[in-house]
SERO-4910 file (N, C-alpha, C, O; in steps of 0.05 Angstrom, whole numbers):
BEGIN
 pado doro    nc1    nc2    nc3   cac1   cac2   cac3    cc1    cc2    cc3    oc1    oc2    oc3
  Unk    A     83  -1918   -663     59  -1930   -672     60  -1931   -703     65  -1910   -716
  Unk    A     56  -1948   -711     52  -1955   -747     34  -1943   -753     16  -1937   -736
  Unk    A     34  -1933   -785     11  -1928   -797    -15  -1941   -792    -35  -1928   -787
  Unk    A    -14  -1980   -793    -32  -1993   -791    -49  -1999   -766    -69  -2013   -766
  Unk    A    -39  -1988   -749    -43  -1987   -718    -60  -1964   -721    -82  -1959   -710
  Unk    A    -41  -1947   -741    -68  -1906   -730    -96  -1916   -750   -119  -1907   -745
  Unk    A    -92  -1932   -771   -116  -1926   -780   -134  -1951   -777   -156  -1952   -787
  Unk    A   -126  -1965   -767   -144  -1995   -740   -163  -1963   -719   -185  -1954   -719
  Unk    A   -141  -1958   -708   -146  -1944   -678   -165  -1920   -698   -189  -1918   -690
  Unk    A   -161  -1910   -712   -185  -1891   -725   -212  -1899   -732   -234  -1889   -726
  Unk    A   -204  -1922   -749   -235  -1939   -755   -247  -1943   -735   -271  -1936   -737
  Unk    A   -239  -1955   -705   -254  -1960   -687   -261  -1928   -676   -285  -1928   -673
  Unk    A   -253  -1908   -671   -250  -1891   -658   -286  -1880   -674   -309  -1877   -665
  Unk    A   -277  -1878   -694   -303  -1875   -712   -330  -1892   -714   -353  -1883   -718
  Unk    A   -320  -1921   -710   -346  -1936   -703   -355  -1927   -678   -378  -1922   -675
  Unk    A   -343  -1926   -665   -357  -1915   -634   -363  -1895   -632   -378  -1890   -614
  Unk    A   -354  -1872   -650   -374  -1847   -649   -400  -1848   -672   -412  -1828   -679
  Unk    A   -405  -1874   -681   -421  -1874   -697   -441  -1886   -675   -461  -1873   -668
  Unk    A   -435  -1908   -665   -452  -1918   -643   -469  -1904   -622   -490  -1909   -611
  Unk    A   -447  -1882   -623   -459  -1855   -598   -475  -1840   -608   -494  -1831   -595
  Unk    A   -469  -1833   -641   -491  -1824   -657   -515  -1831   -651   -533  -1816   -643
  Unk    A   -514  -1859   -654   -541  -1873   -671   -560  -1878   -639   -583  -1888   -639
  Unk    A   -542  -1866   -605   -552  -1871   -588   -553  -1896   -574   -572  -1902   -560
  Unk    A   -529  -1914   -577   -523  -1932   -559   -509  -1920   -534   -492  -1903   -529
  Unk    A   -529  -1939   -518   -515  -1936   -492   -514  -1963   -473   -510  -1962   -448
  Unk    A   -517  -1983   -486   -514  -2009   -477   -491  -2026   -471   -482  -2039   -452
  Unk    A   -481  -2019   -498   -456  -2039   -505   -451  -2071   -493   -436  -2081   -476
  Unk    A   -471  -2079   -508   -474  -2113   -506   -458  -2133   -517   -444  -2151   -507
  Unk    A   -466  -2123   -549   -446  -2137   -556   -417  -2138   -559   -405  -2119   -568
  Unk    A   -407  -2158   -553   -370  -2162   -557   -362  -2146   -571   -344  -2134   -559
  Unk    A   -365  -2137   -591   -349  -2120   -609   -357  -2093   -600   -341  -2075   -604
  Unk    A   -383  -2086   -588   -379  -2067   -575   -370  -2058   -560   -357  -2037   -564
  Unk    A   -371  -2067   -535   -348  -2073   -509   -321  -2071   -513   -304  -2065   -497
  Unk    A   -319  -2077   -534   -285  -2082   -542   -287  -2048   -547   -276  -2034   -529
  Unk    A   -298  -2035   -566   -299  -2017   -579   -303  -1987   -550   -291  -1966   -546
  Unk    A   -322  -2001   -537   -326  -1985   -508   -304  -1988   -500   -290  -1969   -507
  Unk    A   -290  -2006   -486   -259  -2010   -476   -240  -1997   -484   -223  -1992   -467
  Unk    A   -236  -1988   -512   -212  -1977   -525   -211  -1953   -518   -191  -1944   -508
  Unk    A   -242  -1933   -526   -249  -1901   -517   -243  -1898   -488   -241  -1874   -483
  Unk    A   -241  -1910   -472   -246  -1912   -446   -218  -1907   -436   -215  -1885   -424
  Unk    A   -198  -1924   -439   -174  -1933   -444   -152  -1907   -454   -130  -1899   -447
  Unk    A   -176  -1897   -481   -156  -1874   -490   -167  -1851   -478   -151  -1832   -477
  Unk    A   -187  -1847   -470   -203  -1820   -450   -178  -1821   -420   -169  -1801   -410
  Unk    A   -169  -1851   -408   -158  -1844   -392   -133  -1839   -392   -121  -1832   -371
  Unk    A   -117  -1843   -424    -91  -1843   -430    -80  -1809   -431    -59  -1799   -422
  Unk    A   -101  -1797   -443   -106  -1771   -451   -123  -1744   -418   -126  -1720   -417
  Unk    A   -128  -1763   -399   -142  -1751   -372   -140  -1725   -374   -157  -1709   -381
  Unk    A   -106  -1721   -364    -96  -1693   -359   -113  -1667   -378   -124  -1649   -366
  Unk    A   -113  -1670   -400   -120  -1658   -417   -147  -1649   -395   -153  -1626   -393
  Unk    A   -157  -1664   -384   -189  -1648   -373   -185  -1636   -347   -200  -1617   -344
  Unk    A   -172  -1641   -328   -154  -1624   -306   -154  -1601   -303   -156  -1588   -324
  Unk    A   -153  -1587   -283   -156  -1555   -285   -125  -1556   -294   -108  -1573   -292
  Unk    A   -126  -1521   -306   -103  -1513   -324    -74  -1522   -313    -57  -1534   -326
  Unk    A    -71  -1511   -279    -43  -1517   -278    -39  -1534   -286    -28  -1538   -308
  Unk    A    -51  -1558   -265    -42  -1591   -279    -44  -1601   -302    -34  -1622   -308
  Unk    A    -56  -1587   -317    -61  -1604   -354    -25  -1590   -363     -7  -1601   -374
  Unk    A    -26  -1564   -354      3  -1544   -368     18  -1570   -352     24  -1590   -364
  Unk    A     22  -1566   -323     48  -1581   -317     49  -1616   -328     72  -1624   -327
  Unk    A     35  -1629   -335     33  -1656   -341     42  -1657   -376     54  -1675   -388
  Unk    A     33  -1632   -385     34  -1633   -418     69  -1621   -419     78  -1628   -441
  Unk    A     88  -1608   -404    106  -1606   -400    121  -1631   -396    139  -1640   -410
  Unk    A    110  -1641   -375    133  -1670   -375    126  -1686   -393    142  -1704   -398
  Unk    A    100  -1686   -409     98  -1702   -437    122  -1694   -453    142  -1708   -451
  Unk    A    121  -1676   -468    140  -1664   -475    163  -1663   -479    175  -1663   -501
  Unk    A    175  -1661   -450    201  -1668   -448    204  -1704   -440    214  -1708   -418
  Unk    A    200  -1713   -445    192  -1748   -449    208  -1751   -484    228  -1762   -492
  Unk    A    180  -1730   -502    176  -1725   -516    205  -1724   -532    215  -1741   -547
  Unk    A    214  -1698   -525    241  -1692   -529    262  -1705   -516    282  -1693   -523
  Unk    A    267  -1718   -505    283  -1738   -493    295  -1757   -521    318  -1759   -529
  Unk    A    270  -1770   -531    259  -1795   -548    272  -1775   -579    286  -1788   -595
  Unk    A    267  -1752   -584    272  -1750   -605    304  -1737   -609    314  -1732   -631
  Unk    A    317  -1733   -585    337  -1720   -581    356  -1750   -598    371  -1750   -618
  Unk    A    350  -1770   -582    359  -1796   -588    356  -1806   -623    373  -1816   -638
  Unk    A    331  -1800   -624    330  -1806   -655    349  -1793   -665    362  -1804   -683
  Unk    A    355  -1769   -658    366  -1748   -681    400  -1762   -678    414  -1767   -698
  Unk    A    410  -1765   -651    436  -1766   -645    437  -1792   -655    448  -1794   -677
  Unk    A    426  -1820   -641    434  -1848   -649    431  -1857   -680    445  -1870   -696
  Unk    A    408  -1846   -682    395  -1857   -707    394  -1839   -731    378  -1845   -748
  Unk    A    406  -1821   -734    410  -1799   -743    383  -1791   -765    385  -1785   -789
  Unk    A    361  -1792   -750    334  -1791   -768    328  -1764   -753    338  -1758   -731
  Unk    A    309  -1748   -767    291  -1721   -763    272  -1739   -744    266  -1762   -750
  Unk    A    261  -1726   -719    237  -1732   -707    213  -1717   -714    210  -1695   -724
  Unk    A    198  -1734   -708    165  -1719   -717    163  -1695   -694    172  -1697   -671
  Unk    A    148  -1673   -705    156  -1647   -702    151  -1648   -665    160  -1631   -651
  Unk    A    133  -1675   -655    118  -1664   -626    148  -1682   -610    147  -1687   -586
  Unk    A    165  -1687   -620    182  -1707   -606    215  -1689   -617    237  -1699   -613
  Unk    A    213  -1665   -629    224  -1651   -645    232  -1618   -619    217  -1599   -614
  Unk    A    256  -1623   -611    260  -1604   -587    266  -1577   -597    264  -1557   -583
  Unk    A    275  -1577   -628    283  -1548   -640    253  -1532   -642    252  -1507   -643
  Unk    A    225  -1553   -644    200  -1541   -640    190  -1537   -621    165  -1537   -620
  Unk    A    202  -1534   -606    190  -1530   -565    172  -1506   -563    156  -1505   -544
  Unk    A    172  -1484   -582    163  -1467   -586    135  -1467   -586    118  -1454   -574
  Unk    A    137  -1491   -606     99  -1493   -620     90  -1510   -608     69  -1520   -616
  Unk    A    104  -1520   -585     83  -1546   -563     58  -1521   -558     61  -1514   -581
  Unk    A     46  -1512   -553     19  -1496   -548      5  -1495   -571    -19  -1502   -570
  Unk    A     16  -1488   -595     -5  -1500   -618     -3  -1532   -627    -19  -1545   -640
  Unk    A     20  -1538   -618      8  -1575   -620    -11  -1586   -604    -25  -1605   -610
  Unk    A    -10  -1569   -576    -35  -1588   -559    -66  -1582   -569    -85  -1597   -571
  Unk    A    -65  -1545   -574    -97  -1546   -595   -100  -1575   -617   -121  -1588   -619
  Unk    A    -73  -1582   -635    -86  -1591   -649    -90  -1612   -639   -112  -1620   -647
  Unk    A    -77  -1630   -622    -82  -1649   -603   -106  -1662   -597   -117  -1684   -601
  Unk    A   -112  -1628   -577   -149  -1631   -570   -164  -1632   -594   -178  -1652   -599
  Unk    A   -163  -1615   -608   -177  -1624   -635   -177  -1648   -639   -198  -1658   -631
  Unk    A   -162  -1664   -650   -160  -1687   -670   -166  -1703   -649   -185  -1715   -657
  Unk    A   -161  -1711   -625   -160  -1735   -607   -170  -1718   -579   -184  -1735   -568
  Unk    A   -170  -1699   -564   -192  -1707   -546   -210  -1701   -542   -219  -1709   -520
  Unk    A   -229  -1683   -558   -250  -1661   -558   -270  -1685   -563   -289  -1689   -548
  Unk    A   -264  -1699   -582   -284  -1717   -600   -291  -1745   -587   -310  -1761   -591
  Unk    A   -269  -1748   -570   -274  -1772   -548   -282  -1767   -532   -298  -1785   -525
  Unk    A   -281  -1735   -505   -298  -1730   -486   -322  -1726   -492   -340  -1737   -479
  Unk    A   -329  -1706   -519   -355  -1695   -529   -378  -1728   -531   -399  -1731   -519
  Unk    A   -361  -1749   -552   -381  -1770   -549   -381  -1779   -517   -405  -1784   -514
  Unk    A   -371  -1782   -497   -375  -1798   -475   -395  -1776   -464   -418  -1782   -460
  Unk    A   -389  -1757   -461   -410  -1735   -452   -432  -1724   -467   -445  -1705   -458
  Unk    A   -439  -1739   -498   -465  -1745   -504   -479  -1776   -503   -501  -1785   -510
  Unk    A   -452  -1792   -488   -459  -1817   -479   -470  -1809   -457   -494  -1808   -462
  Unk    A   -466  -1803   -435   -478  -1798   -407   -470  -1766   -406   -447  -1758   -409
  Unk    A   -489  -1752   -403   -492  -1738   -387   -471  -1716   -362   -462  -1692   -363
  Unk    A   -469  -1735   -344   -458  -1733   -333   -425  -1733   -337   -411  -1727   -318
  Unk    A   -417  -1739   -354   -387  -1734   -364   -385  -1716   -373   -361  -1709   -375
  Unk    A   -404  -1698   -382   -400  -1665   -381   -383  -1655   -378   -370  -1648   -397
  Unk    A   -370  -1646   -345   -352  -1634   -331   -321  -1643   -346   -304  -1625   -348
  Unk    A   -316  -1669   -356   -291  -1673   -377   -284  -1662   -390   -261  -1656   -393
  Unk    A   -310  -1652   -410   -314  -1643   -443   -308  -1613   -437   -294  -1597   -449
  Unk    A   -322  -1608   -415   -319  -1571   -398   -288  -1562   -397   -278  -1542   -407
  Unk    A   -278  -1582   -383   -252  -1585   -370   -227  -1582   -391   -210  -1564   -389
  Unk    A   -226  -1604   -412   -212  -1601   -443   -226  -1572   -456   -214  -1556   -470
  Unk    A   -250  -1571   -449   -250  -1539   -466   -243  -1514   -464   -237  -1499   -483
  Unk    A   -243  -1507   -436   -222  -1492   -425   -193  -1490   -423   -178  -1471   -419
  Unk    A   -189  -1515   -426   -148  -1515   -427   -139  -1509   -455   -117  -1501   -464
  Unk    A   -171  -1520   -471   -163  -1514   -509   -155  -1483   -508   -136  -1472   -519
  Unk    A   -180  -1470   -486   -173  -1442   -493   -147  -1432   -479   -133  -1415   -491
  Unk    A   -139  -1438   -458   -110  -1427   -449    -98  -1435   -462    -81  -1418   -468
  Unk    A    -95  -1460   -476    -66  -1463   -498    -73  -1453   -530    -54  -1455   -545
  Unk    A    -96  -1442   -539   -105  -1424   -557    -92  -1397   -547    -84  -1386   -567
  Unk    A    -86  -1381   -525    -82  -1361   -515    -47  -1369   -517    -30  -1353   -525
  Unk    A    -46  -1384   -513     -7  -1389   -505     -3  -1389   -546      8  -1373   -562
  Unk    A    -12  -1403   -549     -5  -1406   -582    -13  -1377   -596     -6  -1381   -619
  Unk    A    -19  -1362   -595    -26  -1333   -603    -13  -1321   -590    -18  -1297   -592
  Unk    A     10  -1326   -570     27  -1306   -556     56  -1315   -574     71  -1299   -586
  Unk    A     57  -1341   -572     79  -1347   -595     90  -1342   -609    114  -1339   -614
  Unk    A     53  -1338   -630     50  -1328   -651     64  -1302   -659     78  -1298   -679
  Unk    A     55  -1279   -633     60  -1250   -638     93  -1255   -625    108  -1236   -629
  Unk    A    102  -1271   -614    137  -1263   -605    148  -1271   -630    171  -1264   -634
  Unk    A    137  -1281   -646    155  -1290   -675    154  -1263   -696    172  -1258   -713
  Unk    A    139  -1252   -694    135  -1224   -714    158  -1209   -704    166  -1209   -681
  Unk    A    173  -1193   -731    178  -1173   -721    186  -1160   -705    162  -1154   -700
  Unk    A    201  -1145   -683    191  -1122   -670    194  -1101   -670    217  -1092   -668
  Unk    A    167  -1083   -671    160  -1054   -672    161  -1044   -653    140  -1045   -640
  Unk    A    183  -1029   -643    182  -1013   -623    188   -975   -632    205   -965   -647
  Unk    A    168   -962   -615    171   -932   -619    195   -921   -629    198   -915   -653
  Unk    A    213   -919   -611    228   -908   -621    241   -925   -649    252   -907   -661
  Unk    A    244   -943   -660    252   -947   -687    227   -944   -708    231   -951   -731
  Unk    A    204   -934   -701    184   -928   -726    199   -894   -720    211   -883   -738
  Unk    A    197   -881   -695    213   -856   -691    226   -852   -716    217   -839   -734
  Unk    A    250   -865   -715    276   -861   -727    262   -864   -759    264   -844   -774
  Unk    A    251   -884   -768    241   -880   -792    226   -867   -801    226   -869   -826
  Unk    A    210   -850   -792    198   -829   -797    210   -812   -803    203   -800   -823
  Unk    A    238   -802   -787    251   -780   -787    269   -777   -811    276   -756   -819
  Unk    A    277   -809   -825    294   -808   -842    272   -799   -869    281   -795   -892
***
């Protein structure tokens, strides 16, 4: 995706949470519809994300390795660095990429449809819960990268 493509797809992403703001729930006009169409489109591109946990973990896995497939290629054919989520030496930090994920792109698209209706609630529920299991996986990461302190070598340093 081009630069000019992310920040098209942002401006609209933004008009339409301004719309939801301001309490449309019609979407009459064409350019709305269009604008309804795209959220819609990307709410379903992004689904998994609202799934109970196994399935969001196992689906965000074969993203992933998709993911890494595509950048394995960049690196070997094309001999370019891949961007870090298509980047397999970072397989590590897929659990804090999907927080930021939900952050940036799906929190803010279920949250408006589920202050669009109501009833889309259970989506916004659904992504907020898996934020927190992959908040929990990314803080386990976190602590296997530290260090490690184990007894007997604070033992041994004490003693010396």
């Amino acid at each position: 995706m081009d630069v000019l493509h992310l920040v098209i797809s942002r401006r609209k992403r933004n008009n339409f949470f301004k719309l939801i703001d301001a309490g449309e729930k019609d979407f009459q006009k064409p350019e709305e519809k269009d604008l309804l169409r795209g959220m819609m489109m990307t709410a379903c591109d992004v689904s998994a994300i609202a799934k109970p946990w196994e399935i969001q973990r196992d689906v965000a896995e074969l993203v992933f390795s998709e993911f890494f497939e595509q950048g394995d290629m960049e690196r070997q054919q094309l001999q370019e660095e891949p961007i870090a989520m298509m980047d397999r030496k970072k397989k590590d930090e897929l659990p804090k990429m999907q927080v930021g994920f939900i952050d940036a792109i799906c929190m803010p698209v279920y949250k408006n449809f589920a202050d669009m209706n109501p009833s889309l609630k259970p989506l916004l529920e659904g992504v907020s819960r898996n934020r927190v299991e992959w908040e929990k996986l990314a803080k386990e990461r976190e602590k296997e990268k530290l260090p490690a302190t184990n007894s007997s070598n604070q033992n041994s340093v004490k003693k010396v």
